[in-house]
N, C-alpha and C positions, 0 to 999 in steps of 0.2 A: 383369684383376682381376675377382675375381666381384660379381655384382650384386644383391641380395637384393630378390625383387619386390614392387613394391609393395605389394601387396594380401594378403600375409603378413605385413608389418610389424605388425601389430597386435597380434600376438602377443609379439614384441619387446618385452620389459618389464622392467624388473628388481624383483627381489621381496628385498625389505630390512626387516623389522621389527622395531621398538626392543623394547626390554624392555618389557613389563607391568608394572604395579604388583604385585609379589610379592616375598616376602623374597627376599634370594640365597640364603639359608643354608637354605630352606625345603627339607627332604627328600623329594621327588617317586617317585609309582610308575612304574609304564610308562606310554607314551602309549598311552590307549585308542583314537589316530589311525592307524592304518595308515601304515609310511615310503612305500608309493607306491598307488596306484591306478591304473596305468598302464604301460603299457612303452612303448619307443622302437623304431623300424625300421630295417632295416640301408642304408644307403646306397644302397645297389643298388636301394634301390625307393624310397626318400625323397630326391630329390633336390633342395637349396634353389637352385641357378641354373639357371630356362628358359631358353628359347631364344628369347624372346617378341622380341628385336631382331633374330632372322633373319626376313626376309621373305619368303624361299622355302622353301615350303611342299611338305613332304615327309612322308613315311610315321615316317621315325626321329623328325623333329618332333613327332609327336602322339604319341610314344611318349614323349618327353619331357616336355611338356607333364603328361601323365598321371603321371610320377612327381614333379612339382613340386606339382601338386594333391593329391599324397599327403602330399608335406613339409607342406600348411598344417595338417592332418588329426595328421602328426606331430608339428609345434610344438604344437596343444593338447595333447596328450597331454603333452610335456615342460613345458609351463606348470602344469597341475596338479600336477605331484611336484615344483617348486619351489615352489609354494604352502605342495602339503602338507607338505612340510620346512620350512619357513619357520614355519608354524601350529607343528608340533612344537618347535619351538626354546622356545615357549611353556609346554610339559610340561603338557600335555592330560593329566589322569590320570585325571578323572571331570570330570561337569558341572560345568560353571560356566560365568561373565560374564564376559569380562575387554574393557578396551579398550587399544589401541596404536596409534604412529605410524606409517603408512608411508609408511619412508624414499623412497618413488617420489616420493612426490605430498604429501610434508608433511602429511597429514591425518587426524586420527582417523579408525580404524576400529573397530568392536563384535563382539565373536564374541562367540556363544551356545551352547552345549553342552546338548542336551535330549537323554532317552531316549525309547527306545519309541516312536518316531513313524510314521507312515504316510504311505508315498508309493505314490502309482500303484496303492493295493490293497494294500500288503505295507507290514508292519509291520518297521521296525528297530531294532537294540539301540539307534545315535546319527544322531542331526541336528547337522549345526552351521553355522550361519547366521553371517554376515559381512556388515556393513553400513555404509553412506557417511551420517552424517545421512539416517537413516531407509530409504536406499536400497538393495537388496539386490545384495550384488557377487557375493557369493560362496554357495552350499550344496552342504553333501557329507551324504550319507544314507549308513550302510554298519554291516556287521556286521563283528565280526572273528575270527570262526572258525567256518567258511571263511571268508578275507574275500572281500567279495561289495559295492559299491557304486556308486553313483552321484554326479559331479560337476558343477557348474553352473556355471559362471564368467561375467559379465560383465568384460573387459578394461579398458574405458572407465569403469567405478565403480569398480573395486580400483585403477585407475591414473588418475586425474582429467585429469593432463598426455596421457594416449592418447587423441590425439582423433580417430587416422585410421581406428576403424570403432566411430563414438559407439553404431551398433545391433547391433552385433559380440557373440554368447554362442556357447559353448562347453559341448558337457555329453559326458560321459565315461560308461560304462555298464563294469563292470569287473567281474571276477568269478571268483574260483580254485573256484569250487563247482559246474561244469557238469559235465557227461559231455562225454570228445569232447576237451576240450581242459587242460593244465592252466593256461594264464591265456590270457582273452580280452578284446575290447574292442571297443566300438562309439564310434566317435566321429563329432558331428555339430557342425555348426557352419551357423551362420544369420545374418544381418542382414550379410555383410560388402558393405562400397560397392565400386559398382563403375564405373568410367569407364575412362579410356583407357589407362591404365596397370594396373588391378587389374580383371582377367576373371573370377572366377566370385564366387557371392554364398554358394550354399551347396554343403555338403561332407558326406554321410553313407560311413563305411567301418568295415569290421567285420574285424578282426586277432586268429586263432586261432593260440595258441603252443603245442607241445609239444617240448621241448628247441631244439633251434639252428633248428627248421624252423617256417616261418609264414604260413596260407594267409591270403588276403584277397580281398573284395571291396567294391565300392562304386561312388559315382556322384558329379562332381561338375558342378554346374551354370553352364553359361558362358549367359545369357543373350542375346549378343547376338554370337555367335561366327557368323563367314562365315570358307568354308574358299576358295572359288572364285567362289562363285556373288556375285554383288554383290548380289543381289534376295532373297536369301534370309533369312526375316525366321523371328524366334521360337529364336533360337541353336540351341547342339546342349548335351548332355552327355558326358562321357565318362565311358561307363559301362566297369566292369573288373572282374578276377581275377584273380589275382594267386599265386604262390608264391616265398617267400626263404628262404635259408640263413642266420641270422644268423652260421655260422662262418666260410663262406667267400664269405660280400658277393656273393653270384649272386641274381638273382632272375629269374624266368619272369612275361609280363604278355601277357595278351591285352583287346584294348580294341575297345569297341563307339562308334556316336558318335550315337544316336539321337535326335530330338526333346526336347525336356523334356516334353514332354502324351503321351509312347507310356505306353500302360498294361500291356502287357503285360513280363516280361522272359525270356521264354522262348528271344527269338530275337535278342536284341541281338548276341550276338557275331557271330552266323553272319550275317542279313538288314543289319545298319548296323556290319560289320566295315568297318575302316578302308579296306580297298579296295574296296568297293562303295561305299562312299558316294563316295570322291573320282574312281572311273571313271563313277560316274551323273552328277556335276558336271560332270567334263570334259565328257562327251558332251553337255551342255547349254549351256555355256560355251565350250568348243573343239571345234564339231563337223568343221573342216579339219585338227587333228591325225592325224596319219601314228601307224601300229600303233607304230610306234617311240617316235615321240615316246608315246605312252602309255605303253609298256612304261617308257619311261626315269623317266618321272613317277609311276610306281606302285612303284618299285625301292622293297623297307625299309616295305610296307602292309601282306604276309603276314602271318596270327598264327603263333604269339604272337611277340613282341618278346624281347629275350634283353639280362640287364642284367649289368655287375660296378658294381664301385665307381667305375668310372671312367666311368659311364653304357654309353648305346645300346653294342650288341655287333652283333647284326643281326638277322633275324626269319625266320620260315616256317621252311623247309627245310635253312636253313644253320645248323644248331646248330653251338654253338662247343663248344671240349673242356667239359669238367667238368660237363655239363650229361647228366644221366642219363634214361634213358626215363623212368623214375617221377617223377626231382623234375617234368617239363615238364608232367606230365597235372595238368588244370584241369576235367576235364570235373563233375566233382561239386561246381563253386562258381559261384553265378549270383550279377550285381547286383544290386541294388535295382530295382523298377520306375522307371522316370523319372518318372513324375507325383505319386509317393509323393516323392521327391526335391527337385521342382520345387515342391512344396505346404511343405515343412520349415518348423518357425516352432518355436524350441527357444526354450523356457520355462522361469522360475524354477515353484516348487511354492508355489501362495498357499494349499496346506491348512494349517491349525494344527494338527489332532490329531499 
């Protein structure tokens, strides 16, 4: 039976809201709300059960690991387009005030609908703010042609009853208006708790779509991660790259496992690839290992990793069929710096213009 990890749960919400106070009968235009601001990823790289109750520690392992950290990265993205369908149900047609119940948490909420507002330097057509007694759960800034926006989600304010990552937000960066892609998305995520059961705190990753194909990269942060070493303090991250097929659920991932404080990212995949860091380990931890015993404990480190729907396939040199020269090249996508990552503190917008 699969087991949903902890430290995702907080995404886990359900999003239910009653009617507003409006006529039924009252004749509505279009929602000036965009139906999504987001997309979803295909299996083969979002996977929701790690492997986190294996305890031996192998190459496919952190290959896994890396696509469960992607699933927390995907659950926001899927929390916002239920939101924003749920807001729509309301028939957003132009500004306004409205308040309603939600059904999560029994408790009035307030949305606001403003034009013309400024976030970050840039000016948008709409704001719409979302609020717990006074408290800010929710903002979406966006234009809608191109649509082009940005989402902010506190989990813990839009759902009172979610109290397993009280400093838990979520902000979404979305956008059909680029060159290079026709929909992309940055998602970040900050404040999630973490102990013995939920490993990483934060999660930036960046998903470029152009028909069934979607490159990515990103970094997430395990602060308190030991692969080998028992003395090794200040965790790792696992930084990545990534490409998927959403037609037929393959995805190609090459994964770095650097410090959180490296500043550079130039050379994460290649210098803190998955088999250098755990053969620098061994040789620190197990320097009476025989070439064999190394060899056997490095099997499934190579890059990149090779995924279907049904997860790990295998890595390095053993491509599996369906897997073409072109889709596997990665070399034009880098992570995030780690220390850019390790610093993350994803904030509501306290401007008023």
């Amino acid at each position: 039976m699969k087991r949903t990890p902890l430290y995702i749960l907080f995404f886990i919400f359900a999003i239910s809201l009653s009617s507003c106070n409006k006529d039924s009968e009252e004749v509505y235009g279009e929602n000036i709300l965009p139906a999504a601001l987001s997309f979803n990823l295909p299996a083969s790289i979002s996977a929701e059960n790690s492997k986190e109750g294996n305890k031996t520690l192998s190459g496919d392992n952190i290959y896994n690991f890396m696509s469960t950290f992607i699933h927390t990265g995907d659950l926001g993205a899927t929390v916002v387009n239920k939101a924003i369908k749920a807001i729509n149900e309301n028939h957003l047609d132009k500004p306004t005030n409205l308040t309603f119940i939600n059904q999560s948490d029994q408790r009035e909420k307030h949305i606001s609908v403003t034009e013309n507002k400024i976030f970050e330097g840039k000016t948008y057509q709409y704001k719409l703010e979302m609020s717990d007694s006074g408290a800010t759960c929710m903002q979406i800034f966006w234009n809608k042609s191109p649509i082009k926006g940005t989402t902010i989600i506190k989990p813990s304010v839009f759902n009172k009853n979610d109290t397993e990552n009280p400093n838990a937000i979520v902000r979404i960066d979305y956008s059909e208006a680029t060159t290079g892609y026709a929909q992309q998305m940055t998602v970040s995520v900050s404040g999630l708790t973490t102990n013995a059961d939920k490993k990483i705190n934060k999660i930036k990753l960046f998903a470029g779509k152009n028909n069934s194909i979607i490159d990515l990269y990103g970094n997430a942060n395990w602060p308190t991660a030991i692969l080998l070493d028992d003395k090794h303090q200040g965790g790792y991250q696992w930084a990545f790259v990534a490409k998927s097929d959403a037609t037929t659920d393959i995805s190609v991932i090459s994964v770095g496992l650097p410090l959180p404080t490296y500043t550079s990212n130039t050379d994460i995949l290649t210098e803190f690839s998955i088999k250098n860091v755990l053969s620098t380990e061994i040789q620190a931890t197990k320097p009476e290992a025989t070439e064999q015993e190394i060899e056997d404990f490095l099997k499934n480190t190579e890059a990149p990793g090779y995924f279907s729907s049904n997860g790990f396939i295998s890595s390095g040199t053993n491509i599996p069929e369906g897997f073409s020269t072109d889709f596997i090249k990665l070399a034009n996508l880098k992570p995030y710096t780690p220390e850019e990552i390790n610093k993350l503190d994803v904030k509501f917008s306290t401007s008023s213009k």
